[in-house]
C-alpha positions, 0 to 999 in steps of 0.5 A: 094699651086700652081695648079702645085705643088698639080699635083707634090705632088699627081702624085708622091704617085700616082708613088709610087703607080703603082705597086700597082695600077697594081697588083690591076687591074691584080686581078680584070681581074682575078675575084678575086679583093680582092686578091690584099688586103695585109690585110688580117684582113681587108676581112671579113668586105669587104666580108660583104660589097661585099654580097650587089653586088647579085649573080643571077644565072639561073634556069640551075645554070649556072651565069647570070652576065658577066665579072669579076664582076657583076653590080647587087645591091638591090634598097635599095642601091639607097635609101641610097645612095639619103638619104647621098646625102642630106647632100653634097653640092656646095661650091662657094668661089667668093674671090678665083674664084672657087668651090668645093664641102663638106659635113656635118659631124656633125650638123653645121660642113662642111668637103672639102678640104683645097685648096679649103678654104684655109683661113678663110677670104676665109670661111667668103666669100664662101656659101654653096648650098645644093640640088643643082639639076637637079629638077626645083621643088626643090630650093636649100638652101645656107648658111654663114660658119662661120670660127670663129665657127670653122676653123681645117685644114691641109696643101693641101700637107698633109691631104688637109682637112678643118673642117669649122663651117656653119654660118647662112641661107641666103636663101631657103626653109629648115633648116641645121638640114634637110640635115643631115650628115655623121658621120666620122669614125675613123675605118681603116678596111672601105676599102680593095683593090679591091673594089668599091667606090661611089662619090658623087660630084658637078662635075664642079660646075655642079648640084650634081651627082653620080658615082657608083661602076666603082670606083675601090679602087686601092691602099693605102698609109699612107694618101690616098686612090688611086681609078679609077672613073669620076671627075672634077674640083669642085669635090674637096671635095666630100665624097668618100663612100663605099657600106655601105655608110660609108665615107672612103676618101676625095677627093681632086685630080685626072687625067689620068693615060697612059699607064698602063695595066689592065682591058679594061673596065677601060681604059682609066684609071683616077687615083684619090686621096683621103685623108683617113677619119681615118687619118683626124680623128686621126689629128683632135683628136691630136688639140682637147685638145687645142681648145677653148669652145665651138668649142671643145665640138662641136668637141668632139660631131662630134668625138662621132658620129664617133665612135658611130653612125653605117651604119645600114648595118653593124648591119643587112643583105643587103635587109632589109627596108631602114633607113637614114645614114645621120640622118635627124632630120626634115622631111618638108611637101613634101620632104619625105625623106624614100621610101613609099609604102603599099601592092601592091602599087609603090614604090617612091624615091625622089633621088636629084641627078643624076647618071653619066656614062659619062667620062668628062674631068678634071681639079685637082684643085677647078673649077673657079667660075660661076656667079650666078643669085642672088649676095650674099651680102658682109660681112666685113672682120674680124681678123681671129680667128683660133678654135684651138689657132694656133695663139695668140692674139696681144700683145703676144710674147717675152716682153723686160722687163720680167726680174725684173731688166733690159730691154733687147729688141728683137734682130734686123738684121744689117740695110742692111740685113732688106730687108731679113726678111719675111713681114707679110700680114697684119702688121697693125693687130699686132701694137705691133711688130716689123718688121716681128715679128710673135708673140706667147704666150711668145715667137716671131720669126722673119723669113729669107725669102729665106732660108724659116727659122727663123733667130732667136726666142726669149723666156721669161722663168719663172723657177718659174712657168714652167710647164711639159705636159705628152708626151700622158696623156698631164696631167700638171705636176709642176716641184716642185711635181717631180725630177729635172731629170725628168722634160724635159721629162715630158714636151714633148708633140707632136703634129701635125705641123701647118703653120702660116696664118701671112706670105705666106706659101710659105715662110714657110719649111711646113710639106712636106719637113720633110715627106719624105727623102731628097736627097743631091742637089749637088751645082757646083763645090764645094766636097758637095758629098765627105763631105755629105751623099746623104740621108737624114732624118731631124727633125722638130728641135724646135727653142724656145725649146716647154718646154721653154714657158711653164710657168705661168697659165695652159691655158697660158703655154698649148697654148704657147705649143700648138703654138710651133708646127709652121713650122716657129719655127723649122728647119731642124735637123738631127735624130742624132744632136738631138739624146739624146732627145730620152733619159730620162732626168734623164740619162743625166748627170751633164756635159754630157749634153753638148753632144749636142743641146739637151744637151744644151736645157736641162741645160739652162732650169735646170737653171731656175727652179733650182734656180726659175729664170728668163731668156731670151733665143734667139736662132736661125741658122747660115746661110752659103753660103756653107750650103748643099743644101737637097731636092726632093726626093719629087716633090713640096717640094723645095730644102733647104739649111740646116744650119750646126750650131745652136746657143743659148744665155741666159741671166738671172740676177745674185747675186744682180741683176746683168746681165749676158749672155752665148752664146753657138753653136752647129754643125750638120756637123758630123751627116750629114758628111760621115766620121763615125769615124768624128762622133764617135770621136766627139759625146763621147769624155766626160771623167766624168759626173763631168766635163765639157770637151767638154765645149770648144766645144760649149761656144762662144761669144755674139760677135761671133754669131753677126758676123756670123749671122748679127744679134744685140742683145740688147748692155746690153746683149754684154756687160754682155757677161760672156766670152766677153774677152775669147780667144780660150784658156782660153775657153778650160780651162773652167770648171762648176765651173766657171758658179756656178749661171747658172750651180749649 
């Protein structure tokens, strides 16, 4: 993602949040800031934390403190605060020109943002540098990471966070163990609206500082936390904590913010964003059942300390004797880590940082790299491994001869229209595929590089050995232990979407463009806003259906699962096009199902476990210069022109081996259509369960699809075209009966 379509992103939560941000400072001018929490389960645990800020009052009664807060703090709250800042560190990435900063979460676990390790080619390159201060008589320690360890993240426009794993040290004093780390908490209630949070950060690349309690928490959206505080480029990364220092939020973005009215002693006002630390968690906890050993026990180990390992405040009265939130293991000769001092003695502090009250300027994004004085030796570069499976190993995707009887090879695009195919950035590194084919576990996708969709995904299905994954207990469920009814639904098993590093993922549709509604972009001279509605919510609509792959031995069908939630296989669907996929299968008929694309899904894939099949199945849009063209709403997601229709071609072999192909087609146009009659007609016109009325409605040609879409199948699959010499009529007159082998 670009500088300016991060600004675009964040600026508009930050405008959806001024309202909020206003009512926050307007309570806090007024002496009662946490008034402007709309929470109010979330006051009491804010009042605990509010009783480290003392309230000092004078012999007469009368308050010491001026203004609308007072600034007075235990000096344990220093020592904790030195104790956490061990385990932040400068991140330097030389193969991007920038840095940022992160922090240990776990042993040997770095959390910063993912614009700032934005591949792990990037992680293999960059060094971390703890105890990089402003003290001559302390040497920073940098260490390798090492994305092959671990490498969890999500998108910049979405959470913006990357879990990295830390490789080896190369040089200084002091093992990893000695900086500790900051247990990630899953807890919703660590903030309230009008409180004050603290930042630790590496300011400009600069050596580590500390922002202190002017940081006012000034709003809250579904996965940030807006504050007002000093930071700069390089802050990107830094743990945002509250007075427990617990870790609440990551930063990743800010700026100023004119004119906006509120307390003087906060202007002039710079808005920041911060990714909230429970909704990094809770993305993390959705990948953690698909990572590969031993990357998930060390996940499941990090995710444990979160939900067990406490701040000490929470657990006693502020004022108490000093313990370590970031829990060092290792205390070197030198570096005490704790305060120490007997009766009548001074008490010392070593504090590896600086306190800052100066108001820099800022630039959002990591800040460019500054030489340093020793070279870091270069490492070869190796084939990225995502931790999570995201992506398959070569030789994985849709396989031509999956059939027992006949080769049918992947469907190309007319020689003049190849130009339009989005090129992988590496092709050398999948030998086996075709041009700009991404292959996955059992199936592959090949994608349109200006409509940032796929032209088509290809899948072998295996009726024989297909399995189901429970929507929440994700337990394997062998379809000949259940009702054939039931089997779609127990195949569906969400997760969170993920982009894929085999092409730009600017030519990819990624997660910001579904979050929020689209808005018809009306294209000139043409009745887009008398036929289309104005706003729109889409769906992620799978294009290799996720219960498709899921066959073979449980590791091979859980991963292929897992790699359907790729922004390069969905395309946008309309809530109501996919309507019945809220339904219980077992409440769609014989015949109803083809109500809709869902429909269609679901007897193509009855098929195959019915009778056991075999089955290739391809599927894909149809593109149209007139498609209607949907978009911001949202700054820096793009506008898109959505396809109307969607397609499907199965083949299978029949009695004999013989082999046989269905193409069917399905429209959208009514559910994005303004006419609500239009769409009643046209969604419950099925007489009986028996009879497949509407069959006329979605059959077509293998013929058809090759010339609306300019793509060639495989010329077997043409001539096994069962309706190859229909014409309009004789489709009309179509009933199950004629598709006995496919449709039992």
């Amino acid at each position: 993602m670009k500088q300016q379509d991060l600004d675009a992103v964040a600026r508009q939560r930050v405008a959806e949040s001024r309202q909020m941000i206003e009512e926050t400072l307007r309570c806090l001018d007024s002496g009662t800031p946490l008034e402007a929490e709309g929470e109010v389960d979330r006051r009491p645990k804010a009042a605990l934390r509010g009783r480290l800020q003392m309230n000092l009052k004078s012999a007469d009664g009368r308050e010491t403190t001026q203004g609308a807060r007072n600034n007075f703090l235990p000096v344990s709250f220093l020592a904790n605060g030195a104790d956490v800042s061990r385990s932040v560190a400068r991140v330097v990435v030389p193969d991007t020109n920038q840095m940022g900063t992160g922090f240990l979460c776990a042993p040997g676990i770095l959390l910063t943002n993912f614009h700032v390790l934005q591949s792990p080619e990037a992680a293999r390159s960059a060094r971390v540098e703890f105890d990089f201060v402003s003290d001559d008589t302390v040497a920073p320690t940098t260490f390798r990471l090492d994305p092959d360890a671990c490498f969890i993240f999500d998108l910049v426009e979405a959470r913006d966070y990357v879990l990295v794993g830390v490789g080896p040290r190369q040089s200084g004093p002091l093992e990893l163990d000695y900086f500790g780390w900051c247990p990630l908490s899953p807890a919703r209630d660590k903030h309230a609206l009008g409180e004050f949070a603290n930042i630790i950060q590496h300011p400009d690349g600069r050596d580590k500082q500390v922002v202190l309690q002017d940081n006012l928490i000034a709003a809250r959206g579904d996965f940030v936390l807006h504050y007002l505080a000093d930071t700069e480029g390089g802050s990107s990364g830094s743990p945002v904590f509250n007075n427990f220092w617990q870790v609440i939020a990551l930063h990743h973005w800010g700026e100023a913010l004119h004119p906006i009215t509120g307390s003087p002693e906060l202007s002039p006002h710079k808005v920041n964003e911060g990714i909230r630390i429970s909704q990094i968690v809770s993305h993390i906890e959705d990948q953690r059942d698909f990572l590969a050993e031993p990357v998930k026990s060390r996940i499941d180990h990090m995710l444990q300390l979160g939900r067990t390992v406490a701040p000490k405040e929470t657990n006693r009265m502020p004022g108490a004797a000093s313990q370590p939130l970031a829990n060092s293991s290792v205390s070197p000769q030198g570096r005490a880590p704790h305060p120490d001092a007997t009766v009548g003695q001074t008490v010392t502090w070593e504090i590896p940082l600086r306190v800052s009250v100066e108001i820099p300027g800022f630039s959002p994004i990591a800040a460019p790299y500054m030489q340093p004085s020793q070279q870091m030796s270069t490492q070869t570069s190796q084939d990225a491994t995502l931790a999570e499976a995201s992506l398959p190993r070569e030789g994985d995707g849709y396989k031509a001869d999956f059939l027992d009887n006949h080769v049918i090879k992947l469907p190309e695009l007319l020689a003049s229209r190849q130009d339009e195919i989005t090129s992988l950035k590496e092709p050398h590194k999948y030998p086996s595929a075709k041009l700009g084919e991404l292959q996955f576990r059992h199936f592959s996708v090949v994608m349109n590089e200006a409509r940032k969709m796929c032209f088509f995904g290809a899948c072998n299905v295996d009726g024989e050995t297909l399995f189901g994954i429970g929507s929440s207990s994700r337990k394997v469920r062998q379809y000949s232990d259940i009702d054939v009814n039931d089997f779609a639904s127990s195949a569906e098993a969400a997760h969170s979407w993920l982009p894929d590093w085999r092409i730009d993922s600017s030519a990819q549709t990624v997660e910001s463009w579904y979050t929020r509604k689209n808005k018809l972009v009306p294209r000139a001279e043409t009745d887009d806003t008398d036929k289309f509605i104005e706003i729109a919510d889409f769906d992620r609509g799978h294009i290799v259906r996720r219960t498709e792959p899921i066959w073979g031995p449980e590791q091979a069908g859980k991963e292929a699962n897992r790699q359907t939630y790729n922004h390069v296989n969905a395309c946008p669907q309309q809530p109501r096009f996919n309507q019945d996929k809220r339904r219980h299968a077992s409440d769609i008929q014989r015949g109803e199902e083809t109500r809709s694309w869902y429909g269609l899904e679901v007897a193509v894939l009855r098929a195959t476990t019915d009778e056991n099949k075999k089955m290739s199945v391809f599927t894909g849009p149809i593109f149209e210069v007139d498609d209607p063209i949907y978009g911001p709403g949202k700054p820096g997601g793009g506008n898109r022109q959505v396809p109307l229709t969607y397609w499907k071609v199965a083949v299978w072999e029949g009695d004999e081996g013989k082999l046989k192909s269905l193409a069917m087609k399905a429209s959208q146009f009514f559910a994005l259509s303004k006419s609500a009659a239009e769409l009643a007609g046209g969604a419950e016109a099925l007489d009986t369960a028996e009879e497949l009325v509407l069959l006329r409605d979605f059959l077509t040609t293998i013929k058809d699809i090759e010339t609306r879409t300019g793509i060639r199948f495989d010329p077997k699959v043409k001539r096994a075209d069962v309706l190859k010499d229909a014409d309009a009529t004789t489709l009309s007159e179509l009933t199950m009966d004629d598709f006995g082998d496919l449709f039992p």
